[in-house]
PDBQT receptor file of N, H, CA, C and O in Angstrom, charges set to zero:
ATOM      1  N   UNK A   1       0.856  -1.155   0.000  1.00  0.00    +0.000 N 
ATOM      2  CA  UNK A   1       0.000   0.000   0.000  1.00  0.00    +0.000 C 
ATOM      3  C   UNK A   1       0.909   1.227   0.000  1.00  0.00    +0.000 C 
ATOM      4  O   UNK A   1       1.631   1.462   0.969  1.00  0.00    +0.000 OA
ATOM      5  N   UNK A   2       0.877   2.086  -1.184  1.00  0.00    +0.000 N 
ATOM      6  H   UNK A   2       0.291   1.895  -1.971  1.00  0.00    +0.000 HD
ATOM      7  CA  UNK A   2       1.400   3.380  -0.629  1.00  0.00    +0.000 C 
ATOM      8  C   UNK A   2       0.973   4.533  -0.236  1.00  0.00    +0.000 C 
ATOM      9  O   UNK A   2       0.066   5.183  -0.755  1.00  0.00    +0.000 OA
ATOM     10  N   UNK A   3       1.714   4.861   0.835  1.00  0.00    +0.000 N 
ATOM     11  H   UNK A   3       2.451   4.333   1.256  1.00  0.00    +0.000 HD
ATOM     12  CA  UNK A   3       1.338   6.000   1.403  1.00  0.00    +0.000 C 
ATOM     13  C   UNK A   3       1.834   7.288   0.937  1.00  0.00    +0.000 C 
ATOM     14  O   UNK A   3       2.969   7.344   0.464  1.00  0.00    +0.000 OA
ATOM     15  N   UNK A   4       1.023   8.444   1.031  1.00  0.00    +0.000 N 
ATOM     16  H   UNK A   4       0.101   8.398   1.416  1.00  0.00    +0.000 HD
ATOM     17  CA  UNK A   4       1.318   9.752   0.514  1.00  0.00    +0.000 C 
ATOM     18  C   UNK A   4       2.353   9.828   0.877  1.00  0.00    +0.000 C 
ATOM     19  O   UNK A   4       2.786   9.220   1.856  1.00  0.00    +0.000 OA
ATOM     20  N   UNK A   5       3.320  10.997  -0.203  1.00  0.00    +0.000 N 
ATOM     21  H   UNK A   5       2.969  11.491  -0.998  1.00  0.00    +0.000 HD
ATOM     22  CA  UNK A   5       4.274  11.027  -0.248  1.00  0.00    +0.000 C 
ATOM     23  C   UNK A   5       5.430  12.378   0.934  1.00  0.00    +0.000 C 
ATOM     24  O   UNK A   5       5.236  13.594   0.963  1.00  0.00    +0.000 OA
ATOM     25  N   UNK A   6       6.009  11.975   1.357  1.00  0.00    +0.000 N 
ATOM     26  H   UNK A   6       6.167  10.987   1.333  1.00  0.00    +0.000 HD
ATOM     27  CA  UNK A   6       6.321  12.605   2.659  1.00  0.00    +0.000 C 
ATOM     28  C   UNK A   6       5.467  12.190   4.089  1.00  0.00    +0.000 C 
ATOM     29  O   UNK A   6       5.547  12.820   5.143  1.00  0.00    +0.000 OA
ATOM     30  N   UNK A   7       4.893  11.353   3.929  1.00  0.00    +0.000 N 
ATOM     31  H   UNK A   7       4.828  10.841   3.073  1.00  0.00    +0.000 HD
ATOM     32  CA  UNK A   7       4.199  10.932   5.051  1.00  0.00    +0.000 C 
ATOM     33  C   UNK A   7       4.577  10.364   5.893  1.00  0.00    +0.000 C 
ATOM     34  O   UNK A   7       4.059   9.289   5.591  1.00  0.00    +0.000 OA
ATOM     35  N   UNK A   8       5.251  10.108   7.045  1.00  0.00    +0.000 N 
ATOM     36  H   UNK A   8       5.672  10.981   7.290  1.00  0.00    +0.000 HD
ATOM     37  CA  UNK A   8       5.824   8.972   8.014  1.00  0.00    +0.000 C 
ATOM     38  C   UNK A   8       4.287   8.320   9.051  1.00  0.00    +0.000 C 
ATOM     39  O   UNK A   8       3.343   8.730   9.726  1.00  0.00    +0.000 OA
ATOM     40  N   UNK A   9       4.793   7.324   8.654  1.00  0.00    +0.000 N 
ATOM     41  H   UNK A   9       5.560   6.991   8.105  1.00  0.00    +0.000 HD
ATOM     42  CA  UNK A   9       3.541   6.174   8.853  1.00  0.00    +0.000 C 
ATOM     43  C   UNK A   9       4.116   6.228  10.983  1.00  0.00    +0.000 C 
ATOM     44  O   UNK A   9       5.233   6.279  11.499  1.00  0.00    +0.000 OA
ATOM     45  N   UNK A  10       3.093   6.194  11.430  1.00  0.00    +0.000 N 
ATOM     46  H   UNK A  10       2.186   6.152  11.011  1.00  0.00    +0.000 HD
ATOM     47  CA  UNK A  10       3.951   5.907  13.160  1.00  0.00    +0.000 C 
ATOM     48  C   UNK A  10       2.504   5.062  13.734  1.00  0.00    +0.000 C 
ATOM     49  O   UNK A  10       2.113   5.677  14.726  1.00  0.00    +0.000 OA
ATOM     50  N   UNK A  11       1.728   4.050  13.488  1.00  0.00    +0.000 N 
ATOM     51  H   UNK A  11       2.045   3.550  12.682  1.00  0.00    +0.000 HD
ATOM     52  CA  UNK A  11       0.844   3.706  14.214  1.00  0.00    +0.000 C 
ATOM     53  C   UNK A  11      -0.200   2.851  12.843  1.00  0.00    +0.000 C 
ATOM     54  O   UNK A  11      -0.389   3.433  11.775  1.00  0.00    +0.000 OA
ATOM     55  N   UNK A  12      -0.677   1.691  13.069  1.00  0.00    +0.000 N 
ATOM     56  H   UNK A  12      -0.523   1.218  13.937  1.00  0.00    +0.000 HD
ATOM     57  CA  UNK A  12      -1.273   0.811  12.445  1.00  0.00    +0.000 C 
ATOM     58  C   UNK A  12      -2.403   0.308  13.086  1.00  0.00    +0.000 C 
ATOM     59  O   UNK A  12      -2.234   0.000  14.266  1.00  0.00    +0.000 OA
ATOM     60  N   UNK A  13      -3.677   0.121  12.542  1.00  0.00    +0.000 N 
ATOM     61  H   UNK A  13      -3.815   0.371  11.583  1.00  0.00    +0.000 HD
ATOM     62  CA  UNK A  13      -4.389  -1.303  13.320  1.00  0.00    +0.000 C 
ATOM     63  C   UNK A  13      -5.574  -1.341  12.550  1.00  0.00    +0.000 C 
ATOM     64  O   UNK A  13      -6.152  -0.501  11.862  1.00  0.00    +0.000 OA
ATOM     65  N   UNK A  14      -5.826  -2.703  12.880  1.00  0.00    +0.000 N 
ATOM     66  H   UNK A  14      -5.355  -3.386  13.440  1.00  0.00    +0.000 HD
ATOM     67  CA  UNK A  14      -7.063  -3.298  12.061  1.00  0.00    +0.000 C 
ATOM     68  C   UNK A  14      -8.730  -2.918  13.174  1.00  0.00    +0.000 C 
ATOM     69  O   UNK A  14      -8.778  -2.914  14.404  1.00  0.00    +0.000 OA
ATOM     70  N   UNK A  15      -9.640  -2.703  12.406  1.00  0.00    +0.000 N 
ATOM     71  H   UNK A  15      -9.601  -2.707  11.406  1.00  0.00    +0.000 HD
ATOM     72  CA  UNK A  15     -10.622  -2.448  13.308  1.00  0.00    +0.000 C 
ATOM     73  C   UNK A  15     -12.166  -3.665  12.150  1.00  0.00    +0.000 C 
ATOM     74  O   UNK A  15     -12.804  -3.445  11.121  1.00  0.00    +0.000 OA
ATOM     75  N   UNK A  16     -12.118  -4.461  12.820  1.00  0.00    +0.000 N 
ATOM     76  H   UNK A  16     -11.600  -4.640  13.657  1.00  0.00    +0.000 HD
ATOM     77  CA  UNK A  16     -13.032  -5.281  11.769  1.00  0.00    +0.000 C 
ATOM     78  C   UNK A  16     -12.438  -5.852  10.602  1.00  0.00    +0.000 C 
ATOM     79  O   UNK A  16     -11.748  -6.871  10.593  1.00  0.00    +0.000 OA
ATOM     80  N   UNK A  17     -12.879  -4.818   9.163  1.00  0.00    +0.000 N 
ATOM     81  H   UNK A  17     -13.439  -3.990   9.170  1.00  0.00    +0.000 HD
ATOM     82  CA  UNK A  17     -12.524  -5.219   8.248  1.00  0.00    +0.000 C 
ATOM     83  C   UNK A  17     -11.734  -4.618   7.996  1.00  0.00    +0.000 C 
ATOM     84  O   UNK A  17     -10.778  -5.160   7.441  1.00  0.00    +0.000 OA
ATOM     85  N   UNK A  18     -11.700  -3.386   8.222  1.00  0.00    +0.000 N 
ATOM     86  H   UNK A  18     -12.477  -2.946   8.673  1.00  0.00    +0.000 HD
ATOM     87  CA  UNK A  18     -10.793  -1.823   7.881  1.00  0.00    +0.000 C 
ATOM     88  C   UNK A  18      -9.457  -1.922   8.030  1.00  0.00    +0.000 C 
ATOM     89  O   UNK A  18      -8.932  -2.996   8.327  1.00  0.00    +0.000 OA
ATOM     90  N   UNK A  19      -8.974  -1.140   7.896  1.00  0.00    +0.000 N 
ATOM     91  H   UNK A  19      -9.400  -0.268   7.655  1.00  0.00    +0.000 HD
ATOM     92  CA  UNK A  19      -6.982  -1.223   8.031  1.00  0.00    +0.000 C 
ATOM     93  C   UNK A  19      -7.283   0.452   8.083  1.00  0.00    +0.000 C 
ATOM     94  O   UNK A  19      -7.772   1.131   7.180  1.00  0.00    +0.000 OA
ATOM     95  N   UNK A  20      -6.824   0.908   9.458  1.00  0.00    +0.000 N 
ATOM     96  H   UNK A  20      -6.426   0.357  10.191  1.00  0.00    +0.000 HD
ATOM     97  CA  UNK A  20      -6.420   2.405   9.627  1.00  0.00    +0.000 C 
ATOM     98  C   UNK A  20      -4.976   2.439  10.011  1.00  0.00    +0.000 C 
ATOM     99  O   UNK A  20      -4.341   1.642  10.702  1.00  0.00    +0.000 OA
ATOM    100  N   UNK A  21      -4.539   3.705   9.318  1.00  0.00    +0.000 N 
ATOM    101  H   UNK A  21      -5.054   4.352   8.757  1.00  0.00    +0.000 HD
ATOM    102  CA  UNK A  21      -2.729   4.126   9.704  1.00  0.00    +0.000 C 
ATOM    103  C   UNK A  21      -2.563   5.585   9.970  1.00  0.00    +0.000 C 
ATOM    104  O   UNK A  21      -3.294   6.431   9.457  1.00  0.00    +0.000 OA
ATOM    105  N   UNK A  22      -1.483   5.886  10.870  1.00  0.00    +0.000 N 
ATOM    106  H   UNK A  22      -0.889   5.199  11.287  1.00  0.00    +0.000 HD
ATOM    107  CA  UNK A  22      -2.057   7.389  11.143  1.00  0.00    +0.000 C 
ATOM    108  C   UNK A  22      -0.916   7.598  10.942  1.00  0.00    +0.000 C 
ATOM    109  O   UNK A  22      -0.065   6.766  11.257  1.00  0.00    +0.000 OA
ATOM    110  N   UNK A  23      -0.426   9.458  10.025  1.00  0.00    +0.000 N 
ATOM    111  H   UNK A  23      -1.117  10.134   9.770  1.00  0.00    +0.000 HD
ATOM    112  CA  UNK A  23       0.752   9.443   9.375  1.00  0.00    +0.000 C 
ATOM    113  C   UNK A  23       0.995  10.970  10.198  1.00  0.00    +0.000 C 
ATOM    114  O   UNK A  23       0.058  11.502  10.792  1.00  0.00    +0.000 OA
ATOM    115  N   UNK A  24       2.406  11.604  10.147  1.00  0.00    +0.000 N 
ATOM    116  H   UNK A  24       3.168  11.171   9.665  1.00  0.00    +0.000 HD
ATOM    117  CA  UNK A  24       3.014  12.844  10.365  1.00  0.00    +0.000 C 
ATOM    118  C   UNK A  24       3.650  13.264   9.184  1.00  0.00    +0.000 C 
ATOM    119  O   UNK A  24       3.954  12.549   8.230  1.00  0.00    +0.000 OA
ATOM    120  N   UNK A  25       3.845  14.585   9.324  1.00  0.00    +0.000 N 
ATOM    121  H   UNK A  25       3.598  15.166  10.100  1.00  0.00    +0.000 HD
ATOM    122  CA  UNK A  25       4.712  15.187   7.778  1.00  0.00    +0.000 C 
ATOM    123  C   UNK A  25       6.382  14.862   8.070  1.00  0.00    +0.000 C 
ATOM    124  O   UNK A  25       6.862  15.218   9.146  1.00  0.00    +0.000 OA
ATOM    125  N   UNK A  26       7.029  14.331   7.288  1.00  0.00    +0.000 N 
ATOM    126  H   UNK A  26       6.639  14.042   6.414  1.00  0.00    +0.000 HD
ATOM    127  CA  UNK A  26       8.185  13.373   7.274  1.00  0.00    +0.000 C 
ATOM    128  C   UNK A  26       8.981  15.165   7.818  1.00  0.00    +0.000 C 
ATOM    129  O   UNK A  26       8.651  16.312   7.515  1.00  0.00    +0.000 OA
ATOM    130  N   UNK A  27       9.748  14.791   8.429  1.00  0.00    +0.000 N 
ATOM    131  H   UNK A  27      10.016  13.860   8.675  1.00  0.00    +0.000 HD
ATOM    132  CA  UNK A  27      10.925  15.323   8.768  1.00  0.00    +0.000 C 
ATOM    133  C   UNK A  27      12.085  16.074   7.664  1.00  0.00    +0.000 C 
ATOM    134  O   UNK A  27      12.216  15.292   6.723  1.00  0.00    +0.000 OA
ATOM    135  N   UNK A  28      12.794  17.074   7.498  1.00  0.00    +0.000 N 
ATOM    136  H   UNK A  28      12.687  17.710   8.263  1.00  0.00    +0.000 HD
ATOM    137  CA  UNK A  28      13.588  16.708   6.288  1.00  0.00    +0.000 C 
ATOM    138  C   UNK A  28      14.839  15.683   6.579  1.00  0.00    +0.000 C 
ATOM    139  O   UNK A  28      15.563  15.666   5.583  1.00  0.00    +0.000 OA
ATOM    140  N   UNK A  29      15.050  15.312   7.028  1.00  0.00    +0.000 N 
ATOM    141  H   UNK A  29      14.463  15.325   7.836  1.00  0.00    +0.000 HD
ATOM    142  CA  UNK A  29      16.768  14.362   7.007  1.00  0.00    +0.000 C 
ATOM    143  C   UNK A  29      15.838  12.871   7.353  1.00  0.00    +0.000 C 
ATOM    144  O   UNK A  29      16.356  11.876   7.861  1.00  0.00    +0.000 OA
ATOM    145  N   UNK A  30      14.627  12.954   7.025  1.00  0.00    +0.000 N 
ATOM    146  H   UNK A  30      14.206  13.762   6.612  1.00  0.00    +0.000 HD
ATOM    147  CA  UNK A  30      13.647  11.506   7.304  1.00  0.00    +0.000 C 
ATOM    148  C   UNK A  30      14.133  10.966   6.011  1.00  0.00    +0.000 C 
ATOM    149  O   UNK A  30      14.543  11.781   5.185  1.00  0.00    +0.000 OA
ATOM    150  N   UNK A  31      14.145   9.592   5.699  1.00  0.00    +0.000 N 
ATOM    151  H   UNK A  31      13.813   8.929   6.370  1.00  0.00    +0.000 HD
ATOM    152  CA  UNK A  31      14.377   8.486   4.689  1.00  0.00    +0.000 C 
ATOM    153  C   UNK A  31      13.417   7.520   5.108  1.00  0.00    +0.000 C 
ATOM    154  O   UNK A  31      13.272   7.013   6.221  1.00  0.00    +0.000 OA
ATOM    155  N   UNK A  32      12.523   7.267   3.619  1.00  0.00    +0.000 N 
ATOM    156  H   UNK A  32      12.640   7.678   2.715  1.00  0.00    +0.000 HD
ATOM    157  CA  UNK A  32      11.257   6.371   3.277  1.00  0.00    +0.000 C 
ATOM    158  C   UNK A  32      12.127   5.215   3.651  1.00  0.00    +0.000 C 
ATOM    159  O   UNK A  32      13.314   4.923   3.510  1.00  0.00    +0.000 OA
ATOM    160  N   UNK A  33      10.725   4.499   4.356  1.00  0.00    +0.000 N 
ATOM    161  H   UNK A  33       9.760   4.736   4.471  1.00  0.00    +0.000 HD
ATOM    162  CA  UNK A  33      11.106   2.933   4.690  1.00  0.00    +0.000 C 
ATOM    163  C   UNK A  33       9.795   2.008   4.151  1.00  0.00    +0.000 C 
ATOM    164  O   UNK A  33       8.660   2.338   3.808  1.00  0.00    +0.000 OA
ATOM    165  N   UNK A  34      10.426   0.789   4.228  1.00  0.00    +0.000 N 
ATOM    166  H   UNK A  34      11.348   0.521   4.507  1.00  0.00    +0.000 HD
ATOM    167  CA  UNK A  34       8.868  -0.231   3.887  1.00  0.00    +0.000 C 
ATOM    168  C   UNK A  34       8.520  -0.629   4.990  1.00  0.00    +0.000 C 
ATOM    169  O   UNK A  34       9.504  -0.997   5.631  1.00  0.00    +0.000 OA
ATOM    170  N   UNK A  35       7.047  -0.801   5.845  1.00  0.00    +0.000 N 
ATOM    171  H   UNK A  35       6.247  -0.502   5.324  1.00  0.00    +0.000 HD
ATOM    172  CA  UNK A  35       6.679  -1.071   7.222  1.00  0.00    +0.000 C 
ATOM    173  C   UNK A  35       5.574  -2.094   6.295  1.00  0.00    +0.000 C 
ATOM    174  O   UNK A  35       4.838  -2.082   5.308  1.00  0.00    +0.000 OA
ATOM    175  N   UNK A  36       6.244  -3.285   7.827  1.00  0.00    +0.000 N 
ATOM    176  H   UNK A  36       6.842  -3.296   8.629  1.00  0.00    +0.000 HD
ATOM    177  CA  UNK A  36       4.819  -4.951   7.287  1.00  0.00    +0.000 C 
ATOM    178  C   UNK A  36       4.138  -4.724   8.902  1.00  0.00    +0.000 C 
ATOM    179  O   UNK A  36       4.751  -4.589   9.961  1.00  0.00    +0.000 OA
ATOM    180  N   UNK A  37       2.769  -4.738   8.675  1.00  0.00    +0.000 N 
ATOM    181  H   UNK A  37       2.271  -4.848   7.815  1.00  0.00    +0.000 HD
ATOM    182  CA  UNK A  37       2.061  -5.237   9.547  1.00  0.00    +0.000 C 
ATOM    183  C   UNK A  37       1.098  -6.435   9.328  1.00  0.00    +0.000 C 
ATOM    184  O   UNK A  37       0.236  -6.617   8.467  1.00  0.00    +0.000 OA
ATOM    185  N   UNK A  38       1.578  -7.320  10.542  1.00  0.00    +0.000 N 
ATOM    186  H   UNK A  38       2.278  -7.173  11.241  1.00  0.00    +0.000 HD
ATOM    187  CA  UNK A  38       0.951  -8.766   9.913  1.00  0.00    +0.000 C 
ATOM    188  C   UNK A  38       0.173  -9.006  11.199  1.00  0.00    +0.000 C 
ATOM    189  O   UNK A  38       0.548  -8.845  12.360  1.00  0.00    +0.000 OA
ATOM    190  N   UNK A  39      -1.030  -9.440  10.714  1.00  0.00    +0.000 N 
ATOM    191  H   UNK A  39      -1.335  -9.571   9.770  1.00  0.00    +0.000 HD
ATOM    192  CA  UNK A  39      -2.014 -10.245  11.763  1.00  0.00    +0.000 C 
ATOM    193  C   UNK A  39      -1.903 -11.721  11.985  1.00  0.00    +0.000 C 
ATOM    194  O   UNK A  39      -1.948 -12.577  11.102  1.00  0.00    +0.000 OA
ATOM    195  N   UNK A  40      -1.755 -11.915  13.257  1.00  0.00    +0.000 N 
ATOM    196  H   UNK A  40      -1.718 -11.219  13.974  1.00  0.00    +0.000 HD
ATOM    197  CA  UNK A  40      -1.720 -13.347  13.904  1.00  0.00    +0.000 C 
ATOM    198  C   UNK A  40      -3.034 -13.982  14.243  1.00  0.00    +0.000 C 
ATOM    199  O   UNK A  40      -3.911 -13.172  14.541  1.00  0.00    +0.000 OA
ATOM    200  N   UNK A  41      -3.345 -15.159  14.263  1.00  0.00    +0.000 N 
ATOM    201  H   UNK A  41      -2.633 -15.818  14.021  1.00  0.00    +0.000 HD
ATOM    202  CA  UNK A  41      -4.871 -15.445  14.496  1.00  0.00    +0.000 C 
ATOM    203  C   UNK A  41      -4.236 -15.571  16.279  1.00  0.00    +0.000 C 
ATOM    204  O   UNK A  41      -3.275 -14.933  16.709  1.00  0.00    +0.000 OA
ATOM    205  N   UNK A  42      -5.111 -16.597  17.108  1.00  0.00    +0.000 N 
ATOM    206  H   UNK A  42      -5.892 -17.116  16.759  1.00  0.00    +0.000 HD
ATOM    207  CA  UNK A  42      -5.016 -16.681  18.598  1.00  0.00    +0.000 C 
ATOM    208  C   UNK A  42      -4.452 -17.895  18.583  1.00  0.00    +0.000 C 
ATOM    209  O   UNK A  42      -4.527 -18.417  19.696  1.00  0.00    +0.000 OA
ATOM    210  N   UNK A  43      -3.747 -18.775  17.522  1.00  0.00    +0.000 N 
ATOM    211  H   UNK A  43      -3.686 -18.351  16.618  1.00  0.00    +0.000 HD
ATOM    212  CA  UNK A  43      -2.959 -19.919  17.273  1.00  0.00    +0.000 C 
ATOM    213  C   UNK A  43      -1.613 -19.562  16.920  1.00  0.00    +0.000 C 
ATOM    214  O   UNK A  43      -0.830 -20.473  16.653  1.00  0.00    +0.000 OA
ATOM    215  N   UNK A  44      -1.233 -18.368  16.879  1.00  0.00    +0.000 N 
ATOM    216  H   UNK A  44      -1.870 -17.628  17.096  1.00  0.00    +0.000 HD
ATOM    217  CA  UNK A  44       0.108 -18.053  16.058  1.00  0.00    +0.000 C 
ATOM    218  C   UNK A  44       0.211 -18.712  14.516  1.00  0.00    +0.000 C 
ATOM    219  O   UNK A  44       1.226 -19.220  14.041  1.00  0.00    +0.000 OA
ATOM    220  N   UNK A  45      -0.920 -18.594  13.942  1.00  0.00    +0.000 N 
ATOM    221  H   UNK A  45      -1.745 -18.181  14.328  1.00  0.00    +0.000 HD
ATOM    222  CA  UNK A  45      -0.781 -18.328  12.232  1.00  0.00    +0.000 C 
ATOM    223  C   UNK A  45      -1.044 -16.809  11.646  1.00  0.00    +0.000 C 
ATOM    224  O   UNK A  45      -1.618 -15.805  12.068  1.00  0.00    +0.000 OA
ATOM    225  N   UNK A  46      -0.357 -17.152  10.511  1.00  0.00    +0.000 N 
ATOM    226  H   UNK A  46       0.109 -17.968  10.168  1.00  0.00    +0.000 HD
ATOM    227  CA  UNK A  46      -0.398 -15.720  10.359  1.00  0.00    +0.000 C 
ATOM    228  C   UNK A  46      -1.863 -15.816   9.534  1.00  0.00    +0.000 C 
ATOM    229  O   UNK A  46      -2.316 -16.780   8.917  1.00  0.00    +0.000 OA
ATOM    230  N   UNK A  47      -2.405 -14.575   9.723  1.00  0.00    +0.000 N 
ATOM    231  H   UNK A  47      -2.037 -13.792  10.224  1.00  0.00    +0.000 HD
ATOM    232  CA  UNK A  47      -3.855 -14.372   9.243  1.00  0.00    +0.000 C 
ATOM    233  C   UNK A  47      -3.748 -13.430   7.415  1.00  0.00    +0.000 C 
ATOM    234  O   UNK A  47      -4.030 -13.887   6.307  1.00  0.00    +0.000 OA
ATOM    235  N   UNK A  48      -3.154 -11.825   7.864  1.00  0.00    +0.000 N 
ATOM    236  H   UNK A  48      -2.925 -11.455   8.764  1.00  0.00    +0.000 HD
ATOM    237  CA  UNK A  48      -3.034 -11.488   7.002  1.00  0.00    +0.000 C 
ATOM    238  C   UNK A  48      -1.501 -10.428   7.227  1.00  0.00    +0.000 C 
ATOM    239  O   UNK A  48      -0.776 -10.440   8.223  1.00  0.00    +0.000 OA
ATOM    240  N   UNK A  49      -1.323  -9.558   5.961  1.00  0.00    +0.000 N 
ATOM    241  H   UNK A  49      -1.911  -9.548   5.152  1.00  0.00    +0.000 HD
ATOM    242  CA  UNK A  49       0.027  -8.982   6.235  1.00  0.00    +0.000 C 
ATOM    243  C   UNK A  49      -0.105  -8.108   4.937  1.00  0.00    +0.000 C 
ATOM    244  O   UNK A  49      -0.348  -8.292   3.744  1.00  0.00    +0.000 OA
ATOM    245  N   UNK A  50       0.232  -6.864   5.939  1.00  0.00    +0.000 N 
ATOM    246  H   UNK A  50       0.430  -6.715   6.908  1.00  0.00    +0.000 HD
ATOM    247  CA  UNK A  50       0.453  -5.493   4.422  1.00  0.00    +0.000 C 
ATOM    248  C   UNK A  50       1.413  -4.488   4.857  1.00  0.00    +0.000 C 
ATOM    249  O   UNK A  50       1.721  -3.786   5.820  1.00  0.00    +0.000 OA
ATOM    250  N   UNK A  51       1.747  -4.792   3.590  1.00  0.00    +0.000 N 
ATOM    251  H   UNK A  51       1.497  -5.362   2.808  1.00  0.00    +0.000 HD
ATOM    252  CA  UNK A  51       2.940  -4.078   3.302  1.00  0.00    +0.000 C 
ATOM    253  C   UNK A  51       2.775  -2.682   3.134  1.00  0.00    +0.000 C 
ATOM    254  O   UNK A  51       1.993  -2.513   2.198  1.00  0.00    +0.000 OA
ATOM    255  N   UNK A  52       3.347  -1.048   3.857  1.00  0.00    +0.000 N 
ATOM    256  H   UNK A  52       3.982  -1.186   4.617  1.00  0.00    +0.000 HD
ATOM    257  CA  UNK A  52       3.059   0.090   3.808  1.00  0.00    +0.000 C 
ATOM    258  C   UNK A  52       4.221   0.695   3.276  1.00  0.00    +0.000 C 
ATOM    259  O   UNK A  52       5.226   0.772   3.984  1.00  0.00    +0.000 OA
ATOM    260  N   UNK A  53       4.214   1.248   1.823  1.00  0.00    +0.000 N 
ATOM    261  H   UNK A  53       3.398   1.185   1.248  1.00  0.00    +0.000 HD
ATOM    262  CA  UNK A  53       5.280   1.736   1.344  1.00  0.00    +0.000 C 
ATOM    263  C   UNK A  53       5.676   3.478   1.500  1.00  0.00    +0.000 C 
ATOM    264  O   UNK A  53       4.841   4.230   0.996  1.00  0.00    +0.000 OA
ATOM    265  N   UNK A  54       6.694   4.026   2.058  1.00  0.00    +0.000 N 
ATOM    266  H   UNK A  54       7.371   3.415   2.468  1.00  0.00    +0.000 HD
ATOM    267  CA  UNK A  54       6.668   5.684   2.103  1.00  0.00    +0.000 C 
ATOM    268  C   UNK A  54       7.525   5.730   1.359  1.00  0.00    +0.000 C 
ATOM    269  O   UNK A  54       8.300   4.836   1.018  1.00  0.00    +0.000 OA
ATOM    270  N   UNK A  55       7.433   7.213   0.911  1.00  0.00    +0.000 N 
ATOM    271  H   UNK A  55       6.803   7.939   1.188  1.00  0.00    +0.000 HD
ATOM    272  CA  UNK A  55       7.949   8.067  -0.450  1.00  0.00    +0.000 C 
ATOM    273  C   UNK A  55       8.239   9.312   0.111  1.00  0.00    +0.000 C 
ATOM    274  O   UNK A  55       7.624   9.750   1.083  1.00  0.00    +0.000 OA
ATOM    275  N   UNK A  56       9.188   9.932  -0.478  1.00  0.00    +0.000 N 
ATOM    276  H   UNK A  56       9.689   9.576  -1.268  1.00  0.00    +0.000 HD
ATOM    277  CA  UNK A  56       9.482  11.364  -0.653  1.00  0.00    +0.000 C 
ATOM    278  C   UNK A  56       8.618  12.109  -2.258  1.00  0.00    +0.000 C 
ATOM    279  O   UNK A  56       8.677  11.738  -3.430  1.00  0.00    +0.000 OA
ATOM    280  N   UNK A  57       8.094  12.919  -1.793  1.00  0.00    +0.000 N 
ATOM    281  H   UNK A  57       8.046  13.220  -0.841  1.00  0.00    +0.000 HD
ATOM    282  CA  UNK A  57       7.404  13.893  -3.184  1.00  0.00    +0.000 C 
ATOM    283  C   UNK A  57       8.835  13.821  -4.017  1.00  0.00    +0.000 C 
ATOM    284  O   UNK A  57       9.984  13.989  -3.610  1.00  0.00    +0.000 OA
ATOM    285  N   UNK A  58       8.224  13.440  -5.619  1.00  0.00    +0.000 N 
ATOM    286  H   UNK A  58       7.290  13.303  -5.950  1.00  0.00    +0.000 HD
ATOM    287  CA  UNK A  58       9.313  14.317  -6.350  1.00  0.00    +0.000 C 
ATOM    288  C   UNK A  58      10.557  13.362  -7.068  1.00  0.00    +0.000 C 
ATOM    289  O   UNK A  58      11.436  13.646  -7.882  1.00  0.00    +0.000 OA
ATOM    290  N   UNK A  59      10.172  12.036  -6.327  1.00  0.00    +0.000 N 
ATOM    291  H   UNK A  59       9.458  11.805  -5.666  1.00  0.00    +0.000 HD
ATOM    292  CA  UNK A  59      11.412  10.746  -5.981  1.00  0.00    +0.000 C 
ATOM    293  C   UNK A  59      10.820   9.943  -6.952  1.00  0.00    +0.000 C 
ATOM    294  O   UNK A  59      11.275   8.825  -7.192  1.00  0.00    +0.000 OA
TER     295      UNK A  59
């Protein structure tokens, strides 16, 4: 999934079906990273998993 560009991703979670992420305006000396958030069932399998991609504008 990518996220707007300059955005730093700091907080994830699933609510039902939904996938909410809550972002800040990147820093300047900030460098885009790839963030996985993966769901575990109550067995330790993995359920599901997404990948959150950040960008710099312009890049």
């Amino acid at each position: 999934m990518q996220i707007p560009c300059d955005q730093q991703v700091f907080d994830v979670t699933w609510k039902g079906e939904d996938l909410w992420y809550a972002t800040q305006p990147a820093p300047s000396d900030w460098k885009p990273a790839q963030k996985r958030f993966t769901e575990y069932s109550s067995y330790g399998v993995i359920e599901g998993e997404v990948v959150l991609t950040e960008s710099r504008c312009g890049s």
